[in-house]
C-alpha positions in Angstrom: 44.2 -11.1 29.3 46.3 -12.5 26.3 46.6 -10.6 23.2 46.8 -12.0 19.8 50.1 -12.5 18.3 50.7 -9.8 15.5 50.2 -12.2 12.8 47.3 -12.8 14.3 45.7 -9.5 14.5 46.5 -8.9 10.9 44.5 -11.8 10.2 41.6 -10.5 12.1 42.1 -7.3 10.7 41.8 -8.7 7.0 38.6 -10.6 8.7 37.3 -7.5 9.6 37.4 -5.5 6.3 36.2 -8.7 4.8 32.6 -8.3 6.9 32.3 -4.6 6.3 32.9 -5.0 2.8 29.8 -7.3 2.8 27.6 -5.1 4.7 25.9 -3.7 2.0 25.1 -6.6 -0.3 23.7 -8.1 3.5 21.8 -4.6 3.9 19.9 -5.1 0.7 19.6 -8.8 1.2 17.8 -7.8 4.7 15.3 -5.8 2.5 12.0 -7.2 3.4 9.6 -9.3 0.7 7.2 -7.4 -0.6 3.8 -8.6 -0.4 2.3 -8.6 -3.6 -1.7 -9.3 -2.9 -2.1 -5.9 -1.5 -4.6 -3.1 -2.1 -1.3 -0.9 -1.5 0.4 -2.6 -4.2 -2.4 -2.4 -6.4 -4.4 -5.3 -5.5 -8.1 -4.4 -5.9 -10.8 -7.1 -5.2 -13.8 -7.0 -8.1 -15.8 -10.2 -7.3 -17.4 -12.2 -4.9 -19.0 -15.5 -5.0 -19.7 -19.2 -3.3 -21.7 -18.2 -0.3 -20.2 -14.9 0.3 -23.4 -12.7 0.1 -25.3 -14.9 1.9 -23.2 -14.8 5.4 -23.0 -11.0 4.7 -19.1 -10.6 3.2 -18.6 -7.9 1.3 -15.3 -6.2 -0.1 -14.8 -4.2 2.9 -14.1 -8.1 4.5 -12.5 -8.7 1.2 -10.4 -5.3 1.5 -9.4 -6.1 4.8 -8.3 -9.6 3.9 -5.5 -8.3 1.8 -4.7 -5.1 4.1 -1.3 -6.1 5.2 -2.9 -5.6 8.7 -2.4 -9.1 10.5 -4.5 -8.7 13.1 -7.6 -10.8 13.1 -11.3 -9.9 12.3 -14.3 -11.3 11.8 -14.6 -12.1 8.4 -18.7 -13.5 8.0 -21.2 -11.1 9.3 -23.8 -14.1 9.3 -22.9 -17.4 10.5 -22.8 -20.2 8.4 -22.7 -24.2 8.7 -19.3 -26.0 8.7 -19.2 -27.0 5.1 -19.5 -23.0 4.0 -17.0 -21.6 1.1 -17.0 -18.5 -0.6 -14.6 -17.1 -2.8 -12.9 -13.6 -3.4 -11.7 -12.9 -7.3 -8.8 -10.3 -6.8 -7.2 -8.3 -10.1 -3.3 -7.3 -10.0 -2.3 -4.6 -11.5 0.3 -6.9 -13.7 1.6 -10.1 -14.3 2.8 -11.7 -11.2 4.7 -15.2 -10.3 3.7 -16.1 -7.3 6.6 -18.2 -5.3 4.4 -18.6 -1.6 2.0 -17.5 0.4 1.4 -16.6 4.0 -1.3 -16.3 6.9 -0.8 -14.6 10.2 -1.8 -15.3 13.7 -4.2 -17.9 13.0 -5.8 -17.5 16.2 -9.1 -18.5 18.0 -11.4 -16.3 19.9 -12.6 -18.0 22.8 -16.0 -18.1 21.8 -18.0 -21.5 20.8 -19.5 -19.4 18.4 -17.0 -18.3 16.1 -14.0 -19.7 14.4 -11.1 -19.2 12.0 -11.1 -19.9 8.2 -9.7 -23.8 7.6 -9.2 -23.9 4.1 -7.1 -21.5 2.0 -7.0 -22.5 -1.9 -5.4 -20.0 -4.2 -5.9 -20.5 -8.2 -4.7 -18.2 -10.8 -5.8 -16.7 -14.5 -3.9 -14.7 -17.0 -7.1 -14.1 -18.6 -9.6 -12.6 -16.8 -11.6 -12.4 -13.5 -14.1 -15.0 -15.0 -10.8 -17.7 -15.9 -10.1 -20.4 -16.5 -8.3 -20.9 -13.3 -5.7 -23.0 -12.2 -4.7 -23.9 -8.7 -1.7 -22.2 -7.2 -1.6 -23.2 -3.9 -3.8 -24.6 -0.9 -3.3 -25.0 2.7 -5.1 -26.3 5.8 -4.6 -23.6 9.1 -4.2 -25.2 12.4 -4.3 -22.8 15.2 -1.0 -21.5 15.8 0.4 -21.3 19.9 0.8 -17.7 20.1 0.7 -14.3 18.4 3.3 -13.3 15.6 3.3 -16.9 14.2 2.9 -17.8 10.5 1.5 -20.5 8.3 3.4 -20.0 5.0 3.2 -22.6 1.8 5.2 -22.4 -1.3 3.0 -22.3 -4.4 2.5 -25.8 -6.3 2.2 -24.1 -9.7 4.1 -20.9 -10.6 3.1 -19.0 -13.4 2.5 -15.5 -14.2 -1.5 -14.4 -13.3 -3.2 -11.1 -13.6 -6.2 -12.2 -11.3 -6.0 -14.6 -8.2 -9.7 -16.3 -6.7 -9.0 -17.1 -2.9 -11.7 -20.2 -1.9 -12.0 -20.1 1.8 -14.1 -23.1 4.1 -14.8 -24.4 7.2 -13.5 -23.6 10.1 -10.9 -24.8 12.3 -12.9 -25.5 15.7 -16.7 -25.3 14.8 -18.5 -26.3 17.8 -22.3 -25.2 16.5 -24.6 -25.9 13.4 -23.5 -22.3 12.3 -20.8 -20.3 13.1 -19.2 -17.2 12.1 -15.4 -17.3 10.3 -12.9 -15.2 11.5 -9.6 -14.2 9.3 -6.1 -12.1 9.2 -5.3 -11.7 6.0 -3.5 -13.5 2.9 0.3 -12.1 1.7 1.7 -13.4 -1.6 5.4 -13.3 -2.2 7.2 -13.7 -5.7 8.1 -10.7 -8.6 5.8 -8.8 -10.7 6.2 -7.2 -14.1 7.1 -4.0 -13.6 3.8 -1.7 -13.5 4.1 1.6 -15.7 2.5 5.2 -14.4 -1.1 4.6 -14.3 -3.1 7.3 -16.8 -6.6 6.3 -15.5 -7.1 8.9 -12.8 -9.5 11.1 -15.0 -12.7 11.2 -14.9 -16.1 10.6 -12.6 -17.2 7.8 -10.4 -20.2 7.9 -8.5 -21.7 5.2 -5.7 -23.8 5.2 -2.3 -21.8 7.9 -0.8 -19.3 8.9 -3.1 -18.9 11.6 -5.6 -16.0 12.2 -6.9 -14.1 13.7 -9.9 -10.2 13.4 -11.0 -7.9 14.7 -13.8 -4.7 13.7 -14.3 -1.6 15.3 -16.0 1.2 12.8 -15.5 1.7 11.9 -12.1 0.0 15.4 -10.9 -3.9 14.5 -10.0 -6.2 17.1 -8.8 -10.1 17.2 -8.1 -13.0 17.5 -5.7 -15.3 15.0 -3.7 -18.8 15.1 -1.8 -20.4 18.4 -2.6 -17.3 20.7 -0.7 -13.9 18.5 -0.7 -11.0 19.6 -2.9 -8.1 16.7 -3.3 -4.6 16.7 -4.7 -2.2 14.1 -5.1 0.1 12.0 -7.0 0.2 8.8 -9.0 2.5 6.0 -7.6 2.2 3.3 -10.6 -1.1 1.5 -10.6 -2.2 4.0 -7.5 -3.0 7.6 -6.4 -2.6 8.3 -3.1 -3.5 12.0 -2.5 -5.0 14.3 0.4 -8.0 16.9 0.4 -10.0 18.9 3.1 -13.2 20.3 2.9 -13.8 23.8 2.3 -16.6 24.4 5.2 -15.2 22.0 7.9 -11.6 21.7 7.3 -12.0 18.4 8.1 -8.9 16.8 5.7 -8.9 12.9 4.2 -6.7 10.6 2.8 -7.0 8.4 0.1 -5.4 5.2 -1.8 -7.1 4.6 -4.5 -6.7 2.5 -8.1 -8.6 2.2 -11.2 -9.5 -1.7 -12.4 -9.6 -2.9 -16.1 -13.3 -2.0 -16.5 -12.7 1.6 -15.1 -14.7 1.2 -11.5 -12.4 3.1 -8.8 -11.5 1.6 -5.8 -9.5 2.0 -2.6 -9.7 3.2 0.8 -10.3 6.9 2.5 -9.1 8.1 5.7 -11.4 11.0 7.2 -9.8 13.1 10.2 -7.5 10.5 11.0 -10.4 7.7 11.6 -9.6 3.7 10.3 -10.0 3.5 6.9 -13.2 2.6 5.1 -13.8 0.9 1.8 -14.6 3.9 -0.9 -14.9 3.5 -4.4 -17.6 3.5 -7.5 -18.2 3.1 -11.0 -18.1 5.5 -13.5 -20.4 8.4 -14.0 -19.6 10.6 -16.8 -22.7 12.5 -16.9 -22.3 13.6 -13.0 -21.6 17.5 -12.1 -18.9 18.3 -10.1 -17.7 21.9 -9.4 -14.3 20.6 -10.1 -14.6 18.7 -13.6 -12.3 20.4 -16.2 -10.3 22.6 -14.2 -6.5 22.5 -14.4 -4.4 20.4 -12.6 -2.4 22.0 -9.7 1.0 22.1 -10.0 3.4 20.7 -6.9 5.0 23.8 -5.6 4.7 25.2 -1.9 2.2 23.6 0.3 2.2 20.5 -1.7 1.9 17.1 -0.2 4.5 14.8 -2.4 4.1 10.7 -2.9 5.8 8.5 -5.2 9.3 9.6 -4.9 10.7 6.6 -4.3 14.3 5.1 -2.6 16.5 1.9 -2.1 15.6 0.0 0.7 17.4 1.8 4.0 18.6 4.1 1.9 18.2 7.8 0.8 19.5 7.0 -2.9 16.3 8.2 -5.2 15.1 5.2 -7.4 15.3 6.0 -11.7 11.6 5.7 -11.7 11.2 8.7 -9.2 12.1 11.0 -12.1 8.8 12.3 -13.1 8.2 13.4 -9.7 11.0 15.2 -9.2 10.5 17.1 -13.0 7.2 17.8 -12.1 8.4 19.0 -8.4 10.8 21.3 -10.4 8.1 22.6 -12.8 6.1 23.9 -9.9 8.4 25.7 -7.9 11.3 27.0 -10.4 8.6 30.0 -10.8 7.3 30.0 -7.3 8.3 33.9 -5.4 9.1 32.1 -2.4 12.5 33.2 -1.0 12.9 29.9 1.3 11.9 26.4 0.2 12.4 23.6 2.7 11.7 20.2 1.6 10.1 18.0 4.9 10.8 14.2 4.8 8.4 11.9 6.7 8.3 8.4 7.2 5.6 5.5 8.3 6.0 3.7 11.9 8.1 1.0 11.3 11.9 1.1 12.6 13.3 3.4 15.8 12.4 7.1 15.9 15.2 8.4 15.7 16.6 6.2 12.7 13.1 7.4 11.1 14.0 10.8 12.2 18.2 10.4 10.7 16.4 8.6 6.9 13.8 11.2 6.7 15.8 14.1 7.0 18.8 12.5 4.6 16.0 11.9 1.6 15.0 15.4 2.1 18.2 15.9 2.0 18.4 14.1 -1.5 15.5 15.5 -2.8 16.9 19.1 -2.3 19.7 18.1 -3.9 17.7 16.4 -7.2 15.9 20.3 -6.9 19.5 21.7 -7.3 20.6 19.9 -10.1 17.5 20.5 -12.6 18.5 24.3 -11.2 16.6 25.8 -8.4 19.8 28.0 -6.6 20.6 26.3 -3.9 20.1 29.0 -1.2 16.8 28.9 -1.6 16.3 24.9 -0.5 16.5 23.3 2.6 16.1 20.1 3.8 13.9 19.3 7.3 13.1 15.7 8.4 10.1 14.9 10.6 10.4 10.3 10.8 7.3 9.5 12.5 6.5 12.5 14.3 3.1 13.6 11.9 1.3 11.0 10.5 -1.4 12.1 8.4 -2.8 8.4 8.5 -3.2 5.1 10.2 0.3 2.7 10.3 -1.9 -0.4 11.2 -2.1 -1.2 7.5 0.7 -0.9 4.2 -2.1 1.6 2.8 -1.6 3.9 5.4 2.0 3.8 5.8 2.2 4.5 2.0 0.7 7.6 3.1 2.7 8.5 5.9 6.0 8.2 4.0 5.7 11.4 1.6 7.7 14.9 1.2 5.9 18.0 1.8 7.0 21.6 0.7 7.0 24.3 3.0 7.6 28.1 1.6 8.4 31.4 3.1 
């Protein structure tokens, strides 16, 4: 085998360095999109119209539309003729500039009786969930060959929106006078103002099966739900995200939850690691809760940590993660423990044992963060878990929001 001359390896040598110096800008180019028409991004549908009640869609099929779950459902609990539209009025949590959107595996069951959505039209309002509107985008679906295929179209009109109304008709392949729609779901692409700290997490919101009171002191939220759960948790921008058990079962839930511009609450709960459901209600000052006006727990040993954010692939702590970390500090400066150990975990996505390597170095950065505000180091320790204990379901962005957390474990 022929070896290059030496002039030649020098020149591949210089070739080399070349790549690796570009590894990182192509590491944070690689950084996926982020899907902006998401419930886990703050996305909350408030309305429904066109013949949505009458073919039985409510905001659960609404929720799961923009669940970042791209698996297909049926969408329209009641069948409908061919010429059937409904709409779906969704409120961001700030402006947004919407460059495309996308649908996944647009698929058909093999069933003469049911068949995808046809028509996708996407108009936007700066306004208000009432308008005006103007159209965004539209597409027609055709069935796509196999799984893991996408339809995406670029938006017509881009201009910054605080509420989006999705118009979906027809049906691809309807072979009877009424047929029932199936979907996936609906990802929009583009930038979005930067959201500050929501302060909307106190208070009391009642509906057919919730109760459930909040308060809120910064990004620390604490309270209680049904007649026996107690929940803590964290604010991550527009959302909380938070945890509880209940006293007599020990049966623990999850939640994602976010508070729209008339003060309803809305999200999704997790209980003992079933598929999320739809949860949320309106206000209800004058309801009694055990919980309402007692202090906010502080985050120090046993507490379960979101919102601490990092660079893409990276264990370098994002500016915005700083109240976190102050608050982390304020709750265990104090605490007797002799040993603190700081347990990273991560959602699904990637190979275990890179999830297993990241989670452990962000520990790892969070201990240090502890270290400088001035908790002696010989008392911290860093421990990371990657996939291992999921305290939710990684089928959907809410639940892998969930899954990637820090938890503090004292001794």
């Amino acid at each position: 085998m022929m070896r290059p001359a030496p002039d030649r390896r020098g020149a591949l040598r210089a070739t080399l360095a070349a790549l690796l110096a570009l590894l990182p800008a192509a590491m944070a180019s690689a950084a996926p999109r982020v899907d902006w028409l998401s419930l886990a991004r703050g996305a909350v549908p408030v309305e429904l119209g066109g013949a949505a009640r009458s073919l039985g869609l409510g905001m659960s099929q609404a929720l799961a539309a923009i669940d970042e779950a791209p698996q297909g459902f049926v969408l329209t609990l009641k069948p409908g003729p061919a010429d059937t539209s409904f709409v779906i009025v969704v409120e961001l949590p700030a402006a947004t500039t919407f460059e495309s959107f996308a649908v996944p595996n647009v698929l058909e069951t093999p069933s003469p009786s049911q068949t995808f959505v046809k028509e996708v039209t996407i108009a936007g309002s700066a306004t208000g969930r009432d308008g005006p509107f103007d159209e965004l985008a539209r597409v027609t679906l055709a069935t796509h060959p196999k799984k893991g295929e996408t339809t995406e179209f670029a938006a017509a009109v881009r201009k910054p929106v605080r509420w989006l109304r999705l118009t979906l008709a027809g049906g691809i392949r309807v072979e009877r006078d009424k047929t029932f729609l199936e979907f996936s779901e609906i990802a929009g692409y583009g930038t979005q103002q930067a959201v500050p700290m929501s302060s909307a997490f106190s208070g009391k919101w009642q509906a057919r099966g919730v109760k459930l009171a909040l308060q809120q002191d910064g990004v620390r939220v604490s309270g209680c739900y049904d007649d026996d759960g107690e929940l803590q948790g964290t604010v991550d921008g527009p959302l909380l995200l938070a945890t509880g058990k209940s006293r007599k079962s020990g049966v623990p839930s999850a939640y994602v939850l976010s508070v729209d511009s008339r003060g309803a609450i809305f999200g999704v709960r997790s209980t003992n690691g079933a598929p999320f459901q739809l949860y949320g209600g309106d206000a209800a000052p004058a309801l009694k809760m055990a919980c309402a006006g007692q202090a906010v727990a502080p985050l120090a040993c046993g507490a379960v940590v979101h919102g601490i954010q990092f660079d893409f692939d990276s264990a370098a702590i994002r500016p915005a993660s700083k109240p976190h970390l102050d608050a982390l500090y304020d709750g265990l400066r104090d605490a007797p423990a002799t040993s603190i150990t700081v347990v990273g975990h991560t959602s699904s996505e990637g190979a275990d044992a890179y999830n297993d390597e990241l989670s452990r170095r962000r520990a790892e950065a969070v201990v240090a963060a502890l270290g400088e505000r001035g908790i002696a180091a010989g008392r911290l320790a860093a421990q990371g878990r990657g996939e291992q204990q999921p305290i939710a379901d990684n089928a959907t962005e809410a639940g892998r929001a969930l899954n990637r957390r820090v938890e503090i474990a004292c001794r």
